[in-house]
Structure formats: C-alpha cells, structure tokens
C-alpha positions in Angstrom: 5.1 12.1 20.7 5.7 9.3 23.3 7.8 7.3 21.7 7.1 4.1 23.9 3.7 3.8 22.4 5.3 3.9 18.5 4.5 -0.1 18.4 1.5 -0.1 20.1 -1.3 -2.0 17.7 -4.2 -0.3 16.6 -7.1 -2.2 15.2 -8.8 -0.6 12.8 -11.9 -1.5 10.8 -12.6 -0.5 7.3 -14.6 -1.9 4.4 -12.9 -4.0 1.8 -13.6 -0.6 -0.5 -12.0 1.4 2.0 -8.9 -0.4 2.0 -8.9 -0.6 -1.6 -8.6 3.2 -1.7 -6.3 3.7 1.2 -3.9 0.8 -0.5 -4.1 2.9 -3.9 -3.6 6.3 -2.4 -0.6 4.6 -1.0 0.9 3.3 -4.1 -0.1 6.5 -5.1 2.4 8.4 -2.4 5.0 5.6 -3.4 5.2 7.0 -6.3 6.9 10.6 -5.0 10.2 10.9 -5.6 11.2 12.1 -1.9 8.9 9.8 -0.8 12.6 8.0 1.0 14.2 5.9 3.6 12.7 3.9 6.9 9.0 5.6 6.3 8.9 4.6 2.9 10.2 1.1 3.4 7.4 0.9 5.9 4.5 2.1 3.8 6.1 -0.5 1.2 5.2 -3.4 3.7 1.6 -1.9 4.9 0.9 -1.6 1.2 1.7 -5.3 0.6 -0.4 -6.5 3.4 -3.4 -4.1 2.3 -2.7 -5.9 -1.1 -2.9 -9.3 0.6 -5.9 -8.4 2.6 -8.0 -7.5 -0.6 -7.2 -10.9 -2.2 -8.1 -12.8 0.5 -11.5 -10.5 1.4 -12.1 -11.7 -2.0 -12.8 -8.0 -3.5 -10.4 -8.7 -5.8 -8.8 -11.8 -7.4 -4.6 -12.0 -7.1 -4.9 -12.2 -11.1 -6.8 -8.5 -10.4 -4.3 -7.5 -7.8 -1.1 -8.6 -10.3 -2.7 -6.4 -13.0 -3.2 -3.1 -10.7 0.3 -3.7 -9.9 1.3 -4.2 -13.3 -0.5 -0.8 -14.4 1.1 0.9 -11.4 4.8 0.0 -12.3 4.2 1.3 -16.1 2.5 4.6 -14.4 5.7 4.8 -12.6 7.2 5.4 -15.6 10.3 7.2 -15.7 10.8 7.3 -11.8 10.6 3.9 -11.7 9.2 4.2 -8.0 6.5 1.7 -7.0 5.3 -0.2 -3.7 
C-alpha cells in the first residue's frame, strides 16, 4: 500500500438505494464485537455522513432515519455496539 495516497479523495457515485444498503451493511459490521479501535471509529463517521446524505437526498425523512437507528440500537441488544 502507498501510504501517501491513504487521504487521497475518491468520488464515488451510487444511487440513494445503494447507499442505503451500503450505510446498513455498515451498521450492520458495527455491530461485531471485534469490530475495534481507529477503523471502527472511522466507519462510525462514514456511517453518519451516509446517514445524513439519505436525509437530505430525501429517500428517507430524519424521523425515518431516527427510527432505523432506534431499531438498530435495540438489535444491538446485549453488545450494546451501534454506529
């Protein structure tokens, strides 16, 4: 890996669907409980700008998006990991 291009921005384009199942694949992964330290803490913050992005494409509504993550944090259950 050449580390020099580790912040290089890549643009990517996806469907509002597409993101929707990438951001809940995430939370998904989130879940895991060696799922741990800097990578995690980064998926946490990509998963709350996919989270954004939906709302504001205007696939869901934030009420929408605050239920999902509502349902995710009781899946969590007993781990109590969530984005």
């Amino acid at each position: 890996m050449d580390i020099s291009k580790a912040t290089t921005l890549i643009d990517v384009r996806l469907s509002a669907l597409e993101w929707m199942c990438i951001h809940g694949n995430l939370c998904l992964a989130l879940r895991h409980p060696n799922n741990v330290g800097n990578p995690r803490e980064i998926t946490v913050s990509v998963a709350q700008v996919l989270a954004r992005v939906i709302v504001e494409s205007g696939l869901l509504t934030q009420a929408e998006m605050d239920n999902a993550h509502h349902v995710e944090l009781e899946a969590a259950g007993a781990t109590g990991r969530v984005s």
